[in-house]
PyMOL commands that place a pseudoatom at each C-alpha (Angstrom):
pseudoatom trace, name=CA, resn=UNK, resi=1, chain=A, elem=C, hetatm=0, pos=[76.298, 26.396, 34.690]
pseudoatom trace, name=CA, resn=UNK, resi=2, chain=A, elem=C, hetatm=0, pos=[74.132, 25.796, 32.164]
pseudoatom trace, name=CA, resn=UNK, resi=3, chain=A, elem=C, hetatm=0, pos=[75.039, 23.582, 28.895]
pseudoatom trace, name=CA, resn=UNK, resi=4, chain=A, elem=C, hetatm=0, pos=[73.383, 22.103, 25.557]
pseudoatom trace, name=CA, resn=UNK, resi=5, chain=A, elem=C, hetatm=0, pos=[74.622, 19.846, 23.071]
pseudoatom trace, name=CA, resn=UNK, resi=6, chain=A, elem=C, hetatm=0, pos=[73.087, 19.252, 19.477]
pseudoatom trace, name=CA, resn=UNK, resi=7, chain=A, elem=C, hetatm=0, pos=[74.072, 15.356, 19.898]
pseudoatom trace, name=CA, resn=UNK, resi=8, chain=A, elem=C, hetatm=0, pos=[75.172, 13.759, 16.514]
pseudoatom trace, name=CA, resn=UNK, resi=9, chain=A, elem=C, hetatm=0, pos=[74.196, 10.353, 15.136]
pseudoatom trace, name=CA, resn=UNK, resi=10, chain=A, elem=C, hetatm=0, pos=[77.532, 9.209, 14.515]
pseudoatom trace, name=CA, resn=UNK, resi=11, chain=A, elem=C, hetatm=0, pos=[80.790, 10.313, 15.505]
pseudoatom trace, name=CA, resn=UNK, resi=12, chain=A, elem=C, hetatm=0, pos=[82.992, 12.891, 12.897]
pseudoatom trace, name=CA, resn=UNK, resi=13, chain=A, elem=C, hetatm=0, pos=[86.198, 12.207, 11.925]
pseudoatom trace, name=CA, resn=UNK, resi=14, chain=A, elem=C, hetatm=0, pos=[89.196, 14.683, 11.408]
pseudoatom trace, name=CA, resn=UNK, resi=15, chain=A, elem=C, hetatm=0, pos=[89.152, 16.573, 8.019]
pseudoatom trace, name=CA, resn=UNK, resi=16, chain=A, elem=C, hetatm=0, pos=[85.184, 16.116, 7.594]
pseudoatom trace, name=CA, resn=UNK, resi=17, chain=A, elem=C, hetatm=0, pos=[83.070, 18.933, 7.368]
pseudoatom trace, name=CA, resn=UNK, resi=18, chain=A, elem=C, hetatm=0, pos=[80.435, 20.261, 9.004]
pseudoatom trace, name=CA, resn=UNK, resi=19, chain=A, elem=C, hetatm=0, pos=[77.915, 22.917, 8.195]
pseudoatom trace, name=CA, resn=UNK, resi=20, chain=A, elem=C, hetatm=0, pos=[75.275, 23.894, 11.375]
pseudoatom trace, name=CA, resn=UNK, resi=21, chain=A, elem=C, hetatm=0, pos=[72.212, 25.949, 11.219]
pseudoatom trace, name=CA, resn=UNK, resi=22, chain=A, elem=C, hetatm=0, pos=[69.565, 26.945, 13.571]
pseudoatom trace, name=CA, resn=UNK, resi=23, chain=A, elem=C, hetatm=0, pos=[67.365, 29.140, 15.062]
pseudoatom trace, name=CA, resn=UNK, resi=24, chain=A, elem=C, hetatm=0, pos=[68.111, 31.008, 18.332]
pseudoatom trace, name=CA, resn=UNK, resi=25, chain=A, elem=C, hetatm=0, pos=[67.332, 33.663, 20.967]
pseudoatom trace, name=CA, resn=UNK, resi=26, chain=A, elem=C, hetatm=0, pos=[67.618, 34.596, 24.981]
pseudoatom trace, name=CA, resn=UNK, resi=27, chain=A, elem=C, hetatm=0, pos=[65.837, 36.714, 27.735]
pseudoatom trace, name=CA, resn=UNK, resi=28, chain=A, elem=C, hetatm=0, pos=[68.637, 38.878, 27.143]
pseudoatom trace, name=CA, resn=UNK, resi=29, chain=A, elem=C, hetatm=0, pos=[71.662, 39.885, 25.191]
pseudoatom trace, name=CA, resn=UNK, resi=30, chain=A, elem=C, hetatm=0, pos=[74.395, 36.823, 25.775]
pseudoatom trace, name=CA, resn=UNK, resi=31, chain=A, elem=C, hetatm=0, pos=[77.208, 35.047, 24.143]
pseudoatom trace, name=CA, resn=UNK, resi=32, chain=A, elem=C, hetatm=0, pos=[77.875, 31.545, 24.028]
pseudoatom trace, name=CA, resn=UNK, resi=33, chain=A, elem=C, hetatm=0, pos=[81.201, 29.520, 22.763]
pseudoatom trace, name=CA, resn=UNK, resi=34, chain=A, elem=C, hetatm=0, pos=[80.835, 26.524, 21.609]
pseudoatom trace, name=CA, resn=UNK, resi=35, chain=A, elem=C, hetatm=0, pos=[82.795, 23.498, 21.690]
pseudoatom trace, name=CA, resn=UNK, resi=36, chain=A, elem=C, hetatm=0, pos=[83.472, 20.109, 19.915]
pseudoatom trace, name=CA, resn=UNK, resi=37, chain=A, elem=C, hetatm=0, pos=[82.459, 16.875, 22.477]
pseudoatom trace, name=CA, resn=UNK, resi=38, chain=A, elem=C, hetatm=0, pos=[82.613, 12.891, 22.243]
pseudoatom trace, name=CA, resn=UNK, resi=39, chain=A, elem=C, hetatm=0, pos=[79.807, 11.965, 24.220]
pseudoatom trace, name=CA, resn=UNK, resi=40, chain=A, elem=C, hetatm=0, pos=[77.781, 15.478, 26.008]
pseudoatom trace, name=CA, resn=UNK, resi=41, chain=A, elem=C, hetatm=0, pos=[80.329, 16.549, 28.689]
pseudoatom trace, name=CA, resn=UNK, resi=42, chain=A, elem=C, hetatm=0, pos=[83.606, 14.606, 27.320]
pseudoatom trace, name=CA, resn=UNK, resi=43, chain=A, elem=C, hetatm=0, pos=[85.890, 17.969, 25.938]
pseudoatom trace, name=CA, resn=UNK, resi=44, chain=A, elem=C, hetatm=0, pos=[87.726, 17.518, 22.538]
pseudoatom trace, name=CA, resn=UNK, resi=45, chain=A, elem=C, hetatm=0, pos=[88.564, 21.238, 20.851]
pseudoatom trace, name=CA, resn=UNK, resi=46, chain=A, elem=C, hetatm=0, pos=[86.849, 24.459, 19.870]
pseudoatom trace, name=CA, resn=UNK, resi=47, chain=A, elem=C, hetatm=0, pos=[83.769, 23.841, 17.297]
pseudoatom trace, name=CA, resn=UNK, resi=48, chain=A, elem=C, hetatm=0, pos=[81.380, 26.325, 15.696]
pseudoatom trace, name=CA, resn=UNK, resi=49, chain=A, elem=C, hetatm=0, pos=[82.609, 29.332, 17.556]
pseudoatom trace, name=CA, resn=UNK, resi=50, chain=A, elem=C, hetatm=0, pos=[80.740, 31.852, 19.112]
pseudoatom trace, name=CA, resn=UNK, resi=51, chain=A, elem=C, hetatm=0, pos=[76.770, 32.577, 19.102]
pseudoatom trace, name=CA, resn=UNK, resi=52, chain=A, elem=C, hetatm=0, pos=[75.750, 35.664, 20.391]
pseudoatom trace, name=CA, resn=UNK, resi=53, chain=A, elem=C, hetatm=0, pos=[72.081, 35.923, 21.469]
pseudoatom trace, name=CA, resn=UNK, resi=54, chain=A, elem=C, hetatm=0, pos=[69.659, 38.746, 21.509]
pseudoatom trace, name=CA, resn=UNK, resi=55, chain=A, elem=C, hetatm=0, pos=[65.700, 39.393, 22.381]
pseudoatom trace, name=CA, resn=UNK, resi=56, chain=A, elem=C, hetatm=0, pos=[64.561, 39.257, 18.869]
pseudoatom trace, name=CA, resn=UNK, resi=57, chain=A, elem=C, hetatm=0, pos=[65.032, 35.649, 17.078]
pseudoatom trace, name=CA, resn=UNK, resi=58, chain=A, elem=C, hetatm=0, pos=[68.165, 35.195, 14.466]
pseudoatom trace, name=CA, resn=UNK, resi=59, chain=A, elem=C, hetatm=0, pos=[69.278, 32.423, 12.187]
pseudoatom trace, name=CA, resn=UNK, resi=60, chain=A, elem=C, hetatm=0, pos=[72.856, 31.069, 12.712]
pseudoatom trace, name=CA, resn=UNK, resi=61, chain=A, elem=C, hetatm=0, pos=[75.015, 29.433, 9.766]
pseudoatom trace, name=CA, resn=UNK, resi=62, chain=A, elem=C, hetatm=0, pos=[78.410, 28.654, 10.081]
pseudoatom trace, name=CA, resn=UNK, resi=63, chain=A, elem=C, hetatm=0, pos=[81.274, 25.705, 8.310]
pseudoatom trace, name=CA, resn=UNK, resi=64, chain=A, elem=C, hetatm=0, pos=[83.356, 23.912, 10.690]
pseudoatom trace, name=CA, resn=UNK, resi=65, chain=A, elem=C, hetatm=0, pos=[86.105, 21.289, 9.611]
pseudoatom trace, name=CA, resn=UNK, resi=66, chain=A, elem=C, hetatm=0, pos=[86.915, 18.670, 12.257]
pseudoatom trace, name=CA, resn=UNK, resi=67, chain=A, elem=C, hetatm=0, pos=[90.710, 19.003, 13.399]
pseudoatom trace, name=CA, resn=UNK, resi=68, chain=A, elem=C, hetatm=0, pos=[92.749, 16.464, 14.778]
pseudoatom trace, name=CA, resn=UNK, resi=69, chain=A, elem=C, hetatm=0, pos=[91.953, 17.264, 18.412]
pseudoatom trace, name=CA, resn=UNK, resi=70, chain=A, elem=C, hetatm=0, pos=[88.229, 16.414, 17.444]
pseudoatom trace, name=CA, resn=UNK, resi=71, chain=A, elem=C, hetatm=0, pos=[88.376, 13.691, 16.032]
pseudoatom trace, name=CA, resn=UNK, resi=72, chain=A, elem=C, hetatm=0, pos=[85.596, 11.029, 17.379]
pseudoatom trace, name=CA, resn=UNK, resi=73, chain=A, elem=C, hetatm=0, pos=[83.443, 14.244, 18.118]
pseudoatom trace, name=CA, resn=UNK, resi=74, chain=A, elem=C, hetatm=0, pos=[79.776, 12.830, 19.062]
pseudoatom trace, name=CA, resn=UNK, resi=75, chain=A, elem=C, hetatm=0, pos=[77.868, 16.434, 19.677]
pseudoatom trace, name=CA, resn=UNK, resi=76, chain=A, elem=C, hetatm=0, pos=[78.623, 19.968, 19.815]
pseudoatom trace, name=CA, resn=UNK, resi=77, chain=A, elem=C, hetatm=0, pos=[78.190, 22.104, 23.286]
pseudoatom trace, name=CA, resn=UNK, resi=78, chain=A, elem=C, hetatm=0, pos=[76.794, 25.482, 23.818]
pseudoatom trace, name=CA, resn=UNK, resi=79, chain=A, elem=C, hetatm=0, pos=[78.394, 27.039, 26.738]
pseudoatom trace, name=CA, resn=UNK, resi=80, chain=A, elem=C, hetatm=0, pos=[75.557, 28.916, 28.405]
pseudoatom trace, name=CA, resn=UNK, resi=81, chain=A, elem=C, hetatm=0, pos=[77.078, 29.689, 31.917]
pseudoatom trace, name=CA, resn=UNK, resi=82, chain=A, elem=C, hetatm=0, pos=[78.949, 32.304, 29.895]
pseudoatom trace, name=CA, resn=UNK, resi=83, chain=A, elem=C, hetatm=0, pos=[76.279, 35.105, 31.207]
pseudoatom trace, name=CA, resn=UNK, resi=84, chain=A, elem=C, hetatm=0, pos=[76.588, 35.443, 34.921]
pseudoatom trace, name=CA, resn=UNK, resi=85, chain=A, elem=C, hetatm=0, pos=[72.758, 35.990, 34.954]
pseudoatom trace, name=CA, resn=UNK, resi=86, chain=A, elem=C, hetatm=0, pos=[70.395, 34.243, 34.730]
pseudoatom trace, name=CA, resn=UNK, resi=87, chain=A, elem=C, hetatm=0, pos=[68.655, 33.743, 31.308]
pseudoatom trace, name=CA, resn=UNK, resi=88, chain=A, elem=C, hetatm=0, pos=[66.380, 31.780, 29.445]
pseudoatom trace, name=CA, resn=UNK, resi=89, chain=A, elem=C, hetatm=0, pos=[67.824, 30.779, 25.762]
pseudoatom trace, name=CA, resn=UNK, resi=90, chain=A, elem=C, hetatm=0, pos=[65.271, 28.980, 23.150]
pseudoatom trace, name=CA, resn=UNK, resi=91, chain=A, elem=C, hetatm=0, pos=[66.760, 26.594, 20.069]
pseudoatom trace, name=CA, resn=UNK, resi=92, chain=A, elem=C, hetatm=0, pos=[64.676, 25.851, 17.025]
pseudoatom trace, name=CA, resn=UNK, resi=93, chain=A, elem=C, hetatm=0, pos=[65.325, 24.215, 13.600]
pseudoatom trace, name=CA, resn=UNK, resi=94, chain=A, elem=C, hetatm=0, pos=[68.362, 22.487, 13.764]
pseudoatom trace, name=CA, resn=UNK, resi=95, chain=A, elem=C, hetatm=0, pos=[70.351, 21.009, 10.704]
pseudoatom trace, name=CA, resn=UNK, resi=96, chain=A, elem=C, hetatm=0, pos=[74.127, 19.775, 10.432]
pseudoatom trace, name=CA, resn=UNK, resi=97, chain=A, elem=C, hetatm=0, pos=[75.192, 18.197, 7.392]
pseudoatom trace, name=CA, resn=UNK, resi=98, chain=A, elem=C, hetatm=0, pos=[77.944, 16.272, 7.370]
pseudoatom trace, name=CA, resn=UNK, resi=99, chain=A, elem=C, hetatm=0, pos=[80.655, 15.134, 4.977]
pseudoatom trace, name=CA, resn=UNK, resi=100, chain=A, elem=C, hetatm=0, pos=[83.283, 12.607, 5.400]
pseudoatom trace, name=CA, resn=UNK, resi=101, chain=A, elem=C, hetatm=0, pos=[86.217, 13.624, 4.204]
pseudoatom trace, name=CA, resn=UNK, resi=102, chain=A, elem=C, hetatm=0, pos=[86.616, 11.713, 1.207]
pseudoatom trace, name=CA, resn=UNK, resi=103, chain=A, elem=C, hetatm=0, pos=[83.065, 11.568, -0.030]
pseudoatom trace, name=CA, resn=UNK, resi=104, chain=A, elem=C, hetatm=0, pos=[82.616, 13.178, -3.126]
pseudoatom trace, name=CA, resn=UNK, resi=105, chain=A, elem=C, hetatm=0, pos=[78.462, 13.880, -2.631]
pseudoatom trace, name=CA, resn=UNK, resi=106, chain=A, elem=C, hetatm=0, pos=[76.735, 16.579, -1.134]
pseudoatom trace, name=CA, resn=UNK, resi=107, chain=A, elem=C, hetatm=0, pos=[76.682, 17.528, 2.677]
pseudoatom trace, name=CA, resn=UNK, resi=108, chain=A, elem=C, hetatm=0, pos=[73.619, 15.235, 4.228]
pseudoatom trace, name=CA, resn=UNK, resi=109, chain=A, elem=C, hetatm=0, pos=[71.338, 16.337, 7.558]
pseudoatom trace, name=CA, resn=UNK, resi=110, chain=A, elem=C, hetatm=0, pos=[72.296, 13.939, 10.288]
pseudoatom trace, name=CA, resn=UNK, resi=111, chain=A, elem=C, hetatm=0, pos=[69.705, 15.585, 12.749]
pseudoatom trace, name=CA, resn=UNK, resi=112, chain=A, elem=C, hetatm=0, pos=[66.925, 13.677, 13.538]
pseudoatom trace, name=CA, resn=UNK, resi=113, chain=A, elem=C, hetatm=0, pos=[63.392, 15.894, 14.016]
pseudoatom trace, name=CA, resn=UNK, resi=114, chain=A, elem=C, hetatm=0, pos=[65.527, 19.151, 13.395]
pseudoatom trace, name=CA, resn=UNK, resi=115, chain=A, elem=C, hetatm=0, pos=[62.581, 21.181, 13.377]
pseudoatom trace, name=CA, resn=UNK, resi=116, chain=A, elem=C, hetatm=0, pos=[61.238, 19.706, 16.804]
pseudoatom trace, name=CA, resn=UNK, resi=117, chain=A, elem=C, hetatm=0, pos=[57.931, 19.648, 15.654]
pseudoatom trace, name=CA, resn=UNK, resi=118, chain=A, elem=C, hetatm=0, pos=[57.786, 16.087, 16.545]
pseudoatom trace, name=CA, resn=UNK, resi=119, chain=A, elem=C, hetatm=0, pos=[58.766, 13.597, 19.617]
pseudoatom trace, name=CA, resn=UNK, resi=120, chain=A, elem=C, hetatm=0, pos=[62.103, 12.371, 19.058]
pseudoatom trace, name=CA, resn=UNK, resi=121, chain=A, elem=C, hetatm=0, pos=[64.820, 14.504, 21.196]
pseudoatom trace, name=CA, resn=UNK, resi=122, chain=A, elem=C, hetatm=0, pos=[67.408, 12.349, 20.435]
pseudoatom trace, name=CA, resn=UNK, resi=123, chain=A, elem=C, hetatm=0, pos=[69.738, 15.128, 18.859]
pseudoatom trace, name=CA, resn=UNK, resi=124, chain=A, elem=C, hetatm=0, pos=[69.785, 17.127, 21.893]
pseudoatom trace, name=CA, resn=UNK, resi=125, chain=A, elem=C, hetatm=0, pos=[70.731, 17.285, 25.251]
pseudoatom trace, name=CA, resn=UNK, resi=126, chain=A, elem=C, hetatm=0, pos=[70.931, 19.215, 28.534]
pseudoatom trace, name=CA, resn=UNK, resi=127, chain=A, elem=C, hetatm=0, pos=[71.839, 18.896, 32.216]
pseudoatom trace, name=CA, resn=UNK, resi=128, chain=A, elem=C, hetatm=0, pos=[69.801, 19.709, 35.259]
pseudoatom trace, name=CA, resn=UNK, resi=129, chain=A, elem=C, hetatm=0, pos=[70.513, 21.745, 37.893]
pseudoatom trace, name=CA, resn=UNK, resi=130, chain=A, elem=C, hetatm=0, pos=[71.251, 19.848, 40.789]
pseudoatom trace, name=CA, resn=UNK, resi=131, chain=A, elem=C, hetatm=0, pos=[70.107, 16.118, 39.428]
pseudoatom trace, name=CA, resn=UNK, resi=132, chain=A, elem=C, hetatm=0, pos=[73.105, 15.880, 37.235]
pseudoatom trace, name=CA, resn=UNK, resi=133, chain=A, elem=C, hetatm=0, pos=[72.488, 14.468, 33.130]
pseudoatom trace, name=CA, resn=UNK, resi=134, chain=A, elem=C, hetatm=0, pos=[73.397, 14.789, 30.303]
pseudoatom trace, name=CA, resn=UNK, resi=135, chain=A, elem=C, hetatm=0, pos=[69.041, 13.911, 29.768]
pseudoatom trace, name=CA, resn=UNK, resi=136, chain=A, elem=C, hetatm=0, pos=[67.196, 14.524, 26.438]
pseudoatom trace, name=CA, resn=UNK, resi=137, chain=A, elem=C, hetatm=0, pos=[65.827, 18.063, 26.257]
pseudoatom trace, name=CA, resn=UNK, resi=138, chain=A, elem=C, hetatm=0, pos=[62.440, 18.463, 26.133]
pseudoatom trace, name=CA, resn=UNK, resi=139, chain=A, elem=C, hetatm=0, pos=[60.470, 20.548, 23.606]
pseudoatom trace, name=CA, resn=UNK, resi=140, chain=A, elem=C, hetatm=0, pos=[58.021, 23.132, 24.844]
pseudoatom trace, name=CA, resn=UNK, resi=141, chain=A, elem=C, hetatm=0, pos=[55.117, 24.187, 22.651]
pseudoatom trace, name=CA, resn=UNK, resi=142, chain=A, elem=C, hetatm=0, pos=[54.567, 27.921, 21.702]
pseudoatom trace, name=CA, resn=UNK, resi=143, chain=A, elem=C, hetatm=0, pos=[58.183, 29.517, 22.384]
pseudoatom trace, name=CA, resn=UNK, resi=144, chain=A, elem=C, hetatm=0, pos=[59.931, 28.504, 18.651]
pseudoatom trace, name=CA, resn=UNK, resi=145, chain=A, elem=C, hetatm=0, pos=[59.827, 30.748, 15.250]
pseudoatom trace, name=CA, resn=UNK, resi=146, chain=A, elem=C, hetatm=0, pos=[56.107, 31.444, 14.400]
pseudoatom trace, name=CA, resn=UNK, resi=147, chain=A, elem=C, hetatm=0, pos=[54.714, 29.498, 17.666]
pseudoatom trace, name=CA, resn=UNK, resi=148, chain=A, elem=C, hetatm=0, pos=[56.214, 26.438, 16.664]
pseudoatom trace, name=CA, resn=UNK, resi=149, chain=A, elem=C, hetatm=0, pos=[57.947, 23.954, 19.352]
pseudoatom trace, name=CA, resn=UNK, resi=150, chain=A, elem=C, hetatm=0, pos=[61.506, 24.918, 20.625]
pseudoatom trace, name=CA, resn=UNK, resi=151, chain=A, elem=C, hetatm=0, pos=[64.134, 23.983, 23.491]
pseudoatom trace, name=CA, resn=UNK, resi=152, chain=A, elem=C, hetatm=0, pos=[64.282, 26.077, 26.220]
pseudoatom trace, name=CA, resn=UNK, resi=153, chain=A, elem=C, hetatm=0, pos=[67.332, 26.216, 28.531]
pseudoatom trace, name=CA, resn=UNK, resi=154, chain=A, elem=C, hetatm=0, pos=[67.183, 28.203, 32.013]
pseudoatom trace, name=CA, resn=UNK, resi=155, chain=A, elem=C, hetatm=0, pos=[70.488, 29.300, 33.016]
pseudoatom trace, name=CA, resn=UNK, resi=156, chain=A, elem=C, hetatm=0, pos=[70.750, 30.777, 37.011]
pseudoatom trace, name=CA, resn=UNK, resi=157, chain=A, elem=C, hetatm=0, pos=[72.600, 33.304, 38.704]
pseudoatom trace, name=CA, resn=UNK, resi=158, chain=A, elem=C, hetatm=0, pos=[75.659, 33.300, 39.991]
pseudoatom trace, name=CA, resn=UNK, resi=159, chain=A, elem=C, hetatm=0, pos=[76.598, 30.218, 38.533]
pseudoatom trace, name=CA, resn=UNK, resi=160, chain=A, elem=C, hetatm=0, pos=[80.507, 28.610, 39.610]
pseudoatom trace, name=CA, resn=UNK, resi=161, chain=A, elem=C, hetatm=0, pos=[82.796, 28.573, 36.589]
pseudoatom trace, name=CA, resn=UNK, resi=162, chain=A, elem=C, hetatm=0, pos=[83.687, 25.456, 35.887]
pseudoatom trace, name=CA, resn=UNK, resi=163, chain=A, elem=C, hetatm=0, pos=[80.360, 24.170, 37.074]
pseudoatom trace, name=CA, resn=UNK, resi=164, chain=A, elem=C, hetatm=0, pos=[79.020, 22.637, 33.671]
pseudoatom trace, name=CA, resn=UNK, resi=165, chain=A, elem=C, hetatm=0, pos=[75.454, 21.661, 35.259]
pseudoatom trace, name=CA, resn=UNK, resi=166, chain=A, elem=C, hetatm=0, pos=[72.126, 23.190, 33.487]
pseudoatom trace, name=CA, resn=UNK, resi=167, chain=A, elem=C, hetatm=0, pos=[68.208, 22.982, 33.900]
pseudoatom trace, name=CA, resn=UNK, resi=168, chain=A, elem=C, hetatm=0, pos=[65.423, 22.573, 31.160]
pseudoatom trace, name=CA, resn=UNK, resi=169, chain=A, elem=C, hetatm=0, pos=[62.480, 24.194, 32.604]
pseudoatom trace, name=CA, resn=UNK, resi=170, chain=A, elem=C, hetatm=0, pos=[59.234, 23.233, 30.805]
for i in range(1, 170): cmd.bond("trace and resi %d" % i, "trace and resi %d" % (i + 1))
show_as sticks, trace
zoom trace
C-alpha cells in the first residue's frame, strides 16, 4: 500500500503542539488517515486525522497536541492504501510549527524547503513498491499549485491491507 510521511527535524514530545498545513489533491476522490510515527514506518497513535482528497486542489489546516502514546513522534504518515484503486495523490507547501510544551513563544516551521521549490527532500518520505524504503521523495516539476514543484505518490490496485509499501513515480 502506498504511504508518505512529512518527516520532522526533531522528535515531539507529549503535550506539545502541532499545527500542519499543506496543499493537496488525487486522480480521484480518496480519504486518507493519518497517523503519528517515530522514525517513517515505526506506529505511535492517531495524528492529524483524516484528509480527504478530491480532483480540484484544497488547502488543509488542522491543530494536533501530542498525547502520551506519541510521545518521541519523528514524522507524521498519510495512509494512502486507504483507496483500493489505484491513484495518484500530489503534496505541495508544507508547514508544521511546533511548540514545546512549556515554551511561551510563538509556534515555529520545523519543515525544511516546505514549498519544494528547492532540492532538499529531507522532510519527506515514501516507500517503493517492491524495493522496500522509507527513501526521500522526489519532487516533480509542473504538477504543484500554479505549476510549481510537488510530490507525487502512485498508489496501485488491489493493494493487501496491511501491506504499508508505496511507489514515487517521477
Amino acid at each position: 500500500a502506498s504511504q508518505f510521511w512529512i518527516m520532522l527535524p526533531e522528535e515531539m514530545t507529549d503535550g506539545s503542539t502541532i499545527h500542519v498545513e499543506f496543499d493537496y489533491m488525487a486522480s480521484k476522490a480518496a480519504k486518507a488517515s493519518t497517523q503519528a510515527h517515530g522514525d517513517p514506518g515505526n506506529y505511535l497513535h492517531s495524528a492529524i486525522g483524516d484528509v480527504n482528497f478530491t480532483t480540484e486542489w484544497q488547502h488543509f489546516s488542522a491543530n494536533m497536541t501530542v498525547a502520551a502514546e506519541a510521545n518521541g513522534m519523528k514524522s507524521i504518515a498519510f495512509n494512502l492504501q486507504e483507496e483500493k484503486s489505484a491513484t495518484e495523490y500530489h503534496f505541495d507547501n508544507f508547514g508544521v510549527w511546533y511548540k514545546a510544551p512549556k515554551e511561551i513563544t510563538e509556534l515555529a516551521d520545523i519543515i525544511v524547503n516546505g514549498d519544494m521549490e528547492g532540492d532538499n527532500a529531507e522532510c519527506f518520505y515514501v516507500t517503493e513498491q517492491g524495493v522496500g524504503g522509507p527513501f526521500l521523495a522526489e519532487f516533480t516539476d509542473g504538477i504543484g499549485v500554479d505549476g510549481s514543484k510537488a510530490i507525487k505518490v502512485q498508489s496501485i490496485d488491489d493493494v493487501t491491507e496491511g501491506d504499508h509499501e508505496a511507489q514515487d513515480w517521477d
